[in-house]
Residue, then its C-alpha position, 0 to 999 in steps of 0.5 A: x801867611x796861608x789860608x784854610x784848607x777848605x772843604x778839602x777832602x782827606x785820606x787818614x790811616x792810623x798804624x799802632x806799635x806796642x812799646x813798653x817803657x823796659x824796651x826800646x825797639x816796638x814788642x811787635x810789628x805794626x798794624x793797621x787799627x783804623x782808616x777812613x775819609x774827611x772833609x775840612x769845614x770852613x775853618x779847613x778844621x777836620x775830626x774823626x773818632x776812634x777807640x783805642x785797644x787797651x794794651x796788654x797786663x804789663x803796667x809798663x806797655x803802651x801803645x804808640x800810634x802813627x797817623x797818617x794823612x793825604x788831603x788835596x785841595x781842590x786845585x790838585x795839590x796833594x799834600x801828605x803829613x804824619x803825626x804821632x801819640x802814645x797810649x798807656x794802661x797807666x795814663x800819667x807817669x812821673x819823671x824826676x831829675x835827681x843826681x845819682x851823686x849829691x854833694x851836701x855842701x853843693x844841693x840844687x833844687x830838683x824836678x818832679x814832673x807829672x806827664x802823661x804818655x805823650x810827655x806833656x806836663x800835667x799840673x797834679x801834686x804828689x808825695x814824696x819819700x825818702x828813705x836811708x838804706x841799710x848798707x851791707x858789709x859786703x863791698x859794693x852791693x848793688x844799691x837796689x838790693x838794699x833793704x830800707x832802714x828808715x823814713x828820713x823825710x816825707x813832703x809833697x810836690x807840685x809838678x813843674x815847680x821846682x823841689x828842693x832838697x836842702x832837707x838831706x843836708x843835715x842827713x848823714x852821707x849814704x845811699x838812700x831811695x826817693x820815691x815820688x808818688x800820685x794818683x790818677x783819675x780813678x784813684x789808682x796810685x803811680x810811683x816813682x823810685x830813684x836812689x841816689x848817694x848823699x856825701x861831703x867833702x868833708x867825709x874822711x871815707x867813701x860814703x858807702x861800702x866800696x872798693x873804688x869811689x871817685x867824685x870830680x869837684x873839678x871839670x872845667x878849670x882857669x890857668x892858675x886854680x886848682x883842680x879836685x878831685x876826691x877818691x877812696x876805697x873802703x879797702x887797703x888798695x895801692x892807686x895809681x894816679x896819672x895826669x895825662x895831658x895833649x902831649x902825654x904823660x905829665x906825671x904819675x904816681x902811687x896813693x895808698x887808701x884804707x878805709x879812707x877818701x883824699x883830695x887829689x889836687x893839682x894846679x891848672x898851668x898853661x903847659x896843661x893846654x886845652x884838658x887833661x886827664x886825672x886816670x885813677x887806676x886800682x886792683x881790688x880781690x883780683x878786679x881791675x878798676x879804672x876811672x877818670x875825670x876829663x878836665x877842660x880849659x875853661x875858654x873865653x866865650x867864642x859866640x858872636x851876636x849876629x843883630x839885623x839892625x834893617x829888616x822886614x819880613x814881609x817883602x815886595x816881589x821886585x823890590x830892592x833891598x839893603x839889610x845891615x847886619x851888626x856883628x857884636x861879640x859877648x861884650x857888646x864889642x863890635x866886631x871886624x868879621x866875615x859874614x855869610x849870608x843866603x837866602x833861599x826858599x824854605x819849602x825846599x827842607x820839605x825835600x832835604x833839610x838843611x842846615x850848617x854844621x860849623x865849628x871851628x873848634x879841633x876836638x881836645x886830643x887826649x890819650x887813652x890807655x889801655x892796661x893789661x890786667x895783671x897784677x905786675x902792670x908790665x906794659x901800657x899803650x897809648x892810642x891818640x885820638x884827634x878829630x880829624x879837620x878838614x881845612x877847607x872853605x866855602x859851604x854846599x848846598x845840597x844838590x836838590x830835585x826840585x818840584x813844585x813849590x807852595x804858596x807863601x808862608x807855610x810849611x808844605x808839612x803841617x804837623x797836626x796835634x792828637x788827643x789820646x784816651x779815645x778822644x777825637x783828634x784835636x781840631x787843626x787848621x790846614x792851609x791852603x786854598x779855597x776853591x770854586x767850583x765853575x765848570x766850564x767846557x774844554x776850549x780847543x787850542x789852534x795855532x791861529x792867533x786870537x785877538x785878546x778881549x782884554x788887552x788893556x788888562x794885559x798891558x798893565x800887569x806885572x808879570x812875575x817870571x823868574x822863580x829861582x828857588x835861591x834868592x842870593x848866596x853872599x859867601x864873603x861880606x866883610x864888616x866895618x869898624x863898627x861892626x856893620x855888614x850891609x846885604x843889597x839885592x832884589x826880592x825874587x819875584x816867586x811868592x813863597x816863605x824864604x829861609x835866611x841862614x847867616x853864619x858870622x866869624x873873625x880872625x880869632x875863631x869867634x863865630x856866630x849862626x842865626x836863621x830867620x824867615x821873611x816872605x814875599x807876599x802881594x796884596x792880591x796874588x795868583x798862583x797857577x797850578x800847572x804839570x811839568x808837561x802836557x802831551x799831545x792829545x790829553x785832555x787837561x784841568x788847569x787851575x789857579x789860585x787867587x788870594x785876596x790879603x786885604x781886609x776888604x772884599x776884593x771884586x777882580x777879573x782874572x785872565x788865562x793867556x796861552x801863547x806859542x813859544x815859538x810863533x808867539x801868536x795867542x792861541x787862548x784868552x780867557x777872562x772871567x769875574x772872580x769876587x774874593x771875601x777878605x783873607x780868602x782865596x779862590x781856585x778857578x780851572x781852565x780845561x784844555x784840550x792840547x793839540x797836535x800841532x804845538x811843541x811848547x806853550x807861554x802860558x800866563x795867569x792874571x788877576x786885577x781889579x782897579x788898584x791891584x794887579x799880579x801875574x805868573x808866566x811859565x813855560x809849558x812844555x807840550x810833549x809829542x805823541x808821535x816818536x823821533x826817527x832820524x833818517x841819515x845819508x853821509x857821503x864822501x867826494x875823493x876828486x874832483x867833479x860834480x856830484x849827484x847824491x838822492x835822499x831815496x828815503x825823502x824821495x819815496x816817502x807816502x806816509x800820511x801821518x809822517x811829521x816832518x821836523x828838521x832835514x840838515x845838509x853838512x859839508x866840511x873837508x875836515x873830519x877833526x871839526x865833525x869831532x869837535x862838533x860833537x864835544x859839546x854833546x858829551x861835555x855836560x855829563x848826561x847823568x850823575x854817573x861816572x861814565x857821564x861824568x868821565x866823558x864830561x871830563x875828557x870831552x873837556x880836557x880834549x876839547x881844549x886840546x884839539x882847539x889849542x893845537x888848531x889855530x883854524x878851529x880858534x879861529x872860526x869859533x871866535x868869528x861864528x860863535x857869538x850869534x844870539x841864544x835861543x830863550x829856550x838856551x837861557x832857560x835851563x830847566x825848560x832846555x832839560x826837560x826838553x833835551x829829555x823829551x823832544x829830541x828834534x828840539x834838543x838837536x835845534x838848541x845844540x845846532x845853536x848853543x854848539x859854537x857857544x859852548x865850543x867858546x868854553x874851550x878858549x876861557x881857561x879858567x872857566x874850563x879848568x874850573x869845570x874839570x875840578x869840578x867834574x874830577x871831584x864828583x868822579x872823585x866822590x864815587x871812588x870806594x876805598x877799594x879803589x874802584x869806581x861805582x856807576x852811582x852813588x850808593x852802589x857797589x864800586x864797579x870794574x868796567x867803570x873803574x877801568x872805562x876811567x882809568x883807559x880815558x886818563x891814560x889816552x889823555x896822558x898818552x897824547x899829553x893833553x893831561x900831564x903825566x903826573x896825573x898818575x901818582x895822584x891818590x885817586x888814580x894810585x888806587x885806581x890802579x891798585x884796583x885794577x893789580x887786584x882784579x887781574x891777580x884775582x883773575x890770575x888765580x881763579x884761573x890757576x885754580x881750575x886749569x885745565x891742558x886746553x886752550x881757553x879764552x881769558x874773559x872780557x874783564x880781564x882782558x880789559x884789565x890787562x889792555x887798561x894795565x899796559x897803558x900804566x908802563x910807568x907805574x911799578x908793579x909786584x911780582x906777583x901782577x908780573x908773574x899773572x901778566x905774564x901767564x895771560x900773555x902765554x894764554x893770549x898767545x895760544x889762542x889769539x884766533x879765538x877772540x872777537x874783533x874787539x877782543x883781538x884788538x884788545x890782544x894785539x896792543x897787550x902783545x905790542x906792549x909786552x914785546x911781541x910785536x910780530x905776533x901783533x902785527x900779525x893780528x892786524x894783518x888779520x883783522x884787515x884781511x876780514x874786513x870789507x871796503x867799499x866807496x860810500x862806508x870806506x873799511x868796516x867789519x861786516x861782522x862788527x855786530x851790536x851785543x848786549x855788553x859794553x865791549x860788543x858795541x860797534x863803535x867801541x870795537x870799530x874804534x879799538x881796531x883803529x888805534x891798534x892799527x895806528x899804534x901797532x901798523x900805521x897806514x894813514x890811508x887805511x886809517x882815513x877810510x876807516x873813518x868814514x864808517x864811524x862817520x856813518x853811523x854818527x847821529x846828527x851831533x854825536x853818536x849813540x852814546x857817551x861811550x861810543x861818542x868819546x871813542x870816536x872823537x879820540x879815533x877822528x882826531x888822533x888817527x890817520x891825517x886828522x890834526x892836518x886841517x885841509x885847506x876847503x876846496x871850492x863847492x857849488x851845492x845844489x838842492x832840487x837844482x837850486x844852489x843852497x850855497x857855495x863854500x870856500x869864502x865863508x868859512x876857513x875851514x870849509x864847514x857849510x850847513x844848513x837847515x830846512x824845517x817842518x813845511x820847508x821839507x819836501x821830496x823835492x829837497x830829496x835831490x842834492x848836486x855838489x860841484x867840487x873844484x879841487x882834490x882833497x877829500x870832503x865829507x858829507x852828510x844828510x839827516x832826516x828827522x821826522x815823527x810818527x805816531x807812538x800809537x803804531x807802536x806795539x810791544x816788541x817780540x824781544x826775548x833777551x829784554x823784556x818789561x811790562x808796565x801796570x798801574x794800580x790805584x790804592x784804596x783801604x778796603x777795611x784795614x788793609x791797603x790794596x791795589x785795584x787795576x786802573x783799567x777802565x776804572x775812573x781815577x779821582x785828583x788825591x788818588x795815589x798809583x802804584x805803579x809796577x814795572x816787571x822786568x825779565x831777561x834770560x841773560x847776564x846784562x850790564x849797565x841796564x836802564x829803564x825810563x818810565x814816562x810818566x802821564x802829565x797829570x801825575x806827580x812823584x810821590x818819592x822826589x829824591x834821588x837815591x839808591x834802593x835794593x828791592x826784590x834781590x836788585x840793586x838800582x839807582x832811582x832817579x825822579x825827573x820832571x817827565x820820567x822816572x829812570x831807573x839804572x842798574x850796574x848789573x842785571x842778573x838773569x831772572x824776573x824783577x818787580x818794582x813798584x813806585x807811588x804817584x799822585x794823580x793831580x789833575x782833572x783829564x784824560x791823558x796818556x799813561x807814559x811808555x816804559x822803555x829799558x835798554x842796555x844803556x851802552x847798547x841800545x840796539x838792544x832794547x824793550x818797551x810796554x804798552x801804554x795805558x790810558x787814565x780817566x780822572x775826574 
């Protein structure tokens, strides 16, 4: 229910492969042979000529072409399709169908068809011939090598009309040649030759000169008939005969052939079960001869009817609907079934093709001998080969990046039919969109409301805002007796062609499948055609589709509304008169000039005339031009007293271009609720990789722990957790893409989704169901090696392997997971993993010994600290004797190792019973650390690296836990946390990993699980009191928020009043942006990247890449864009995040993993950024290079690319940015 592509302007390239009809793979590469531009005409018609090469003198070669087209429409859309065709020396060939073996008593008619290269049919007559061939007295001489004895038959043939062969009937059995024949155009003459085997049954021997002959007359049989098949031999030959059914050997026995043919028969019975196997076996002039004929149950048909009595395909947006489906088996019986039914929108197989592969049928099992060829046959093996069935219920949908959608009733992919011999291409209409061509000047957006000059055509639309891709998934309907399933829902409000995939089966296995397609439609509709984002400062086109159905000139006003999401106040209105003819559509185009001071917009598109109307509303994300710094002051009070704290950076701040967002002061007296706090950030895995995922799984496991061992914690979260969710929590794409992208937004939302999502641990069987989830995705990325990788598709991993194993052996430790977890498969082999790693490290070692002490490697060491952990898993002798010797090693040279590595070696000791030397450790770790009132004990020298095990946080936290295992001091432990409770950012820590190690070490250390009862507090800002504590809350958690213009020095100023001695902790956090444009490429030498782009362009036949510097880029244009990355070092964990401008769209929309350049990485395509991660980054110089279509009309901002260790993220790089102009 498209429209024409109207003048619309293209892009084709047509690429050539030479293939002959002997050979399957191309004879040479590809190359290019012709490119160029169009325009569709009114029609959205396009043509463009080109002359083909003639191939090569080999009669069989031909050339295959692939054509390759990008047209955009003038909204912005670029669309790109592919078609193929094949051109030959020989322009017609023919195709015949005739068996190799004929029976006389059993001759079907046959097909003699005329093609051309393409396999399309022609409507041409032909000869044919067939000839008797003269048999050699040799056995089995190849058939082609045979001379012809005589013309038996000569005819004629029409292609595409069947031929028969009833002629060859009266003809004696033997082998004979075909050869059908035509003539082309230019009265050259093309042939085919096809020889086939002409027998009776009743032959008393094989009907040519051979030593093993063998015909089925059976392959499917009922119970109770009989099953034929004949065999012979033109040689005296001993055959042995075997009937193997599902449970083996039925029966065996020896036939002697001489010259002669026999029936073998044998009567189907029930204890055959689904098929067996008549094996015929032989041994001619030391040849070994093996046949079979596989004979199947004949079964009852299993299909079911699937009849929708109450359809239409043509839907209204909004509308309820009721559909029966009838259910019917091959009678006509009705059927008592189950039925699933979804709907979903079809333009989503654009992206992955679905489709529902079901068949409840287990393949037959049969049994396959395998027979020694010796003449004595002493020994026989049987191998079972059964199709392995999983009985599982339920069907998954892919998992789907998800982009913008087309308009409905049309494929996305137009498939464009070509014409060959040097023709033009044969016209096709292209669908899409008119469009007009109005240019109006670039309205300037304030944060000032502007009266609506039409707000009684506002009243009256009906504003279409939800456009979930997926309509309904009923997985569970049952039929009634007579066969009759009903499916009730409202028709989605998105105007798109939705697929409807029904699958129908009963009790008994009979099963039924059918697609179908219906659409939404309106009689006048609107389609705005919006980016993902807009940035601040960009200059900007937004356009607009109209679309007229009616038969009749359609005279409407359109209207552009643009509101603050936040505010709600109208910043744009915007109406103009748009005359549509019948079945037409129009494009009408808003510039925009996005301003500073707006975050995220409403914008509405709307179009009505006196009995129509319609509307969209989108949320439009406007991203910052400036960065997110987060300032924080956190604060202990030991006693008793009042308490004067300075903001010195709030206070002395001059900054004329500073932004300030948010500035939060926070009180609790319990260091376990700051912990529980920060669950929710990790609880939904930020990535699919099995680091996200395994923080998600144990914030969660741990989460619900904590909560269920803290009545208090219950308690406030039942009480305080149900305030009213932001629109912005609701809606979940928008909250991703803002999560991403505004960092002060994303701290906003989890302040209001934090108590709500903390709700989760007190429903245990939403939250189980969550970590079943979550333990089958991190299941899903195990490799049979019993390691881990980071992303699908990549290697498994060792870090990650034993990152996972560490968090389920915590979580065992403090019996938040049962200890039975450890003999499931999945941690079974998880630990074999790490066994093999260490025996492996164990004998590298041994191989290049030397006397002098050395330092085991971080990997091991890990191995052996994640290994101990597992006491209850047995190990080999060969894994005791390498523990052992690292543990000599360990010995040795302890004072060698990092504080990470020492605490590392101090647990592995403990647990192998050398508990003196690992006190020992401990005294010598606190001996080097440093204490003072505001940041408590800390390791001046705990600096970052760029590995996972130099992060601060993670080796700041290991030498907590060895403390609290190995020399218990809960005072010690205590001040330990006030460090980590320093360096924590607002909700959380600075990753996943360093996040979930310190929420373990809050919780699990030193005096965590005792909640302190809240002492009373006065809290003073700028000497006015904020709040007072102690009566709210039972926990004595206080905080409270100022906002962009709330925020002044004068909040620089805090005074607490505190009554009572226990310890309270603090913080304040400044959140405030800057201009991105002061920032300047970093001098780091260790990390390095560097961003260009390139526009495409066809100078000839080559395909080049033209900088776009300067250069004035046009809507369909395709950028390269080319990341060069170096690092002078090994890194670990790298990711990169290549912002992407506003008016650019991906060309490559799925996720997936690549290897290009010598580098392995996971591509993962987002709606403001593409992130790239690789597990290991080697030392060296790296290219990649993605493609992006330009969309809109503006000028904006190229993006930034930044990459990082992402484990360590003090250590990163960034490029510059570029500018595009497009027009």
């Amino acid at each position: 229910m498209g429209f024409p592509l109207q003048t619309a302007h293209g892009k084709y390239r047509i690429v050539r492969q030479q293939f002959s009809w002997r050979r399957y793979f191309p004879i040479h590469t590809t190359e290019n042979v012709a490119e160029g531009v169009f325009k569709t005409n009114d029609k959205g018609e396009f043509t463009f000529d080109f002359i083909p090469i003639k191939p090569d003198t080999d009669q069989s070669a031909y050339y295959h072409y692939l054509v390759y087209v990008d047209i955009t429409d003038k909204a912005g859309e670029t669309q790109q399709v592919s078609s193929s065709f094949s051109i030959g020396e020989s322009a017609i060939y023919i195709q015949t169908n005739i068996p190799a073996i004929i029976q006389k008593e059993k001759i079907t008619p046959i097909a003699v068809n005329v093609t051309n290269v393409n396999g399309e049919m022609l409507h041409q007559s032909g000869k044919i011939a067939i000839y008797a061939l003269k048999e050699s007295s040799n056995n089995d001489t190849p058939v082609d090598s045979l001379q012809l004895s005589k013309c038996v038959y000569e005819g004629s043939f029409v292609s595409g009309i069947p031929l028969s062969l009833n002629i060859v009937s009266n003809l004696p059995s033997g082998r004979y040649k075909l050869i059908s024949s035509t003539k082309t155009q230019s009265l050259t003459e093309v042939e085919n030759i096809h020889f086939f085997t002409l027998f009776s049954v009743k032959d008393k021997k094989p009907p040519f000169k051979t030593s093993n002959w063998m015909y089925a007359l059976s392959d499917t049989c009922s119970v109770g008939e009989m099953a034929s098949t004949i065999i012979g031999s033109s040689a005296n030959v001993l055959v042995m005969y075997e009937l193997v059914g599902e449970d083996g050997l039925i029966c065996r026995q020896f036939i002697t052939l001489n010259n002669e043919s026999k029936h073998i028969q044998f009567p189907y019975t029930k204890n055959c079960g689904n098929s067996v196997e008549m094996r015929f076996t032989s041994v001619v002039n030391n040849t070994l001869y093996q046949q079979s004929n596989r004979i199947v149950k004949r079964q009852p048909s299993k299909k079911i009817s699937i009849q929708y009595i109450t359809f239409r395909d043509k839907l209204q947006p909004g509308n309820e609907e009721e559909w029966q489906i009838h259910v019917k088996d091959a009678n006509g019986v009705n059927q008592q079934a189950e039925v699933l039914v979804c709907m979903y929108d079809a333009s989503l197989d654009a992206i992955v093709p679905h489709q529902w592969q079901f068949n409840p049928f287990v393949s037959h099992q049969w049994y396959v001998p395998s027979w020694n060829a010796t003449p004595s046959f002493s020994r026989s093996n049987y191998a079972t080969g059964i199709v392995p069935f999983k009985d599982e219920k339920g069907f998954e949908l892919p998992k789907i990046n998800l982009f913008d959608f087309q308009y409905p009733g049309y494929y996305r992919y137009a498939m464009p039919y070509m014409a060959v011999g040097g023709n033009m291409l044969r016209k096709k209409s292209l669908e899409a969109t008119n469009v007009m061509d109005d240019v109006v000047e670039d309205k300037i957006l304030s944060t000032e409301t502007t009266a609506s000059t039409s707000s009684q055509l506002s009243q009256k639309m009906p504003i279409r805002k939800e456009f979930a891709e997926t309509a309904f998934f009923y997985p569970a309907i049952k039929t009634d007796n007579e066969g009759l399933a009903t499916v009730r829902f409202t028709v989605p409000e998105f105007l798109t062609t939705w697929k409807i995939m029904t699958l129908v089966h009963n009790a008994d296995a009979y099963y039924g499948q059918q697609t179908s397609y219906v659409y939404t439609q309106k009689a006048i509709s609107v389609k705005p055609n919006l980016p993902r984002f807009v940035q601040q400062s960009d200059s900007i086109v937004l356009t607009a589709t109209i679309y007229n159905m009616l038969d009749s000139l359609a005279k409407t006003t359109a209207k552009w509304e643009i509101r603050d999401a936040q505010t709600d106040s109208i910043l744009l209105s915007n109406e103009e008169k748009v005359t549509l003819n019948p079945h037409q559509s129009v494009v009408i185009k808003l510039p925009l000039f996005v301003p500073t001071n707006s975050s995220l917009w409403v914008v509405k598109v709307m179009v009505a005339n006196d009995s129509y109307s319609d509307g969209e509303q989108h949320y439009l994300p406007i991203l910052s031009s400036k960065k997110l710094v987060t300032e924080s002051m956190p604060f202990t009070m030991y006693k008793e007293g009042e308490y004067t704290f300075e903001f010195d950076k709030l206070k002395n701040n001059t900054s004329t271009t500073l932004s300030h967002k948010r500035y939060t002061i926070e009180l609790s007296p319990n260091v376990a609720w700051y912990a529980l706090q920060a669950l929710p950030v990790v609880a939904e895995p930020e990535y699919d990789n099995a680091i996200s995922l395994m923080s998600s799984y144990y914030a969660n496991i741990l989460g619900e722990f904590v909560v269920a061992n803290t009545p208090l914690f219950k308690q406030y979260i039942q009480l305080y957790a149900n305030k009213e969710e932001s629109p912005l929590v609701k809606n979940k794409e928008l909250k991703n893409l803002l999560n991403s992208e505004s960092p002060w937004i994303q701290d906003a939302l989890q302040e209001t989704e934090g108590l709500s999502k903390l709700q989760l641990y007190l429903d245990a069987n939403q939250l189980h169901h969550k970590q079943q989830e979550l333990w089958k995705k991190l299941q899903e990325l195990q490799a049979p090696t019993g390691g881990f990788s980071w992303f699908a598709g990549m290697p498994e991993n060792e870090m990650v392997t034993l990152f996972i194993a560490e968090k389920i052996a915590k979580l065992v430790s403090i019996q938040a997971l049962d200890s039975t977890i450890f003999g499931t498969e999945m941690m079974q082999q998880a630990v074999a993993y790490i066994d093999y790693q260490i025996i492996k490290s164990y004998n590298t070692y041994i191989k290049h010994s030397t006397s002098k002490p050395f330092v085991v490697d971080a990997y091991t060491l890990q191995a052996l600290y994640v290994r101990s952990l597992f006491s209850t898993i047995p190990k080999s002798e060969e894994l005791n004797k390498s523990i052992i010797y690292f543990n000599a090693v360990l010995k040795q040279n302890w004072t060698a190792y990092s504080l990470y590595g020492k605490s590392q070696v101090a647990r592995i000791l403990f647990r192998n019973n050398e508990k003196k030397l690992a006190q020992s450790i401990v005294t010598s770790l606190l001996e080097f650390a440093t204490e003072n009132k505001d940041k408590g004990i800390f390791w001046a020298n705990n600096t970052a690296g760029y590995s996972w095990y130099q992060m601060p946080i993670v080796t700041h936290v290991a030498i907590m836990e060895a403390i609290a295992e190995i020399k218990p001091n809960k005072e010690i432990e205590d001040k330990l946390k006030i460090w980590l409770l320093t360096n924590k950012q607002t909700n959380a820590w600075n990753n996943p990993i360093a996040t979930v190690d310190a929420i373990y070490a809050l919780v699990f250390t030193g005096n965590s699980m005792s909640i302190v009862q809240p002492s009373s507090m006065i809290v003073k800002v700028n000497n006015n009191v904020l709040f007072e504590s102690g009566e709210e809350s039972s926990i004595g958690y206080r905080k409270h928020t100022f906002y962009n213009s709330e925020i002044s020095p004068s909040l620089s100023k805090l005074t607490v009043n505190k009554k009572g001695n226990n310890v309270s902790w603090g913080a304040i956090y400044w959140q405030y942006e800057e201009e991105v444009s002061k920032i300047t490429k970093p001098s780091m030498h260790a990390l390095n990247i560097d961003k260009k782009m390139f526009v495409e362009q066809q100078r000839g036949l080559k395909t080049i890449l033209v900088p776009i510097e300067n250069k004035q880029l046009q809507v369909g244009d395709k950028v390269i864009v080319r990341l060069t990355i170096s690092t002078d070092r090994d890194m670990d964990f790298v990711h990169i995040k290549d912002l992407r401008a506003s008016g650019l769209e991906p060309v490559e929309q799925v996720s997936t993993y690549r290897y290009r350049e010598g580098i392995g990485y996971y591509q993962n395509p987002k709606d403001t950024h593409t992130n790239f991660f690789f597990s290991q980054f080697p030392k060296g110089t790296y290219v990649i290079e993605y493609p992006l279509w330009v969309r809109f009309n503006g000028v904006y901002s190229g993006g930034i690319s930044t990459i990082q260790c992402l484990y360590a993220p003090e250590f990163q790089s960034h490029s510059l940015v570029q500018q595009l102009f497009v027009k």
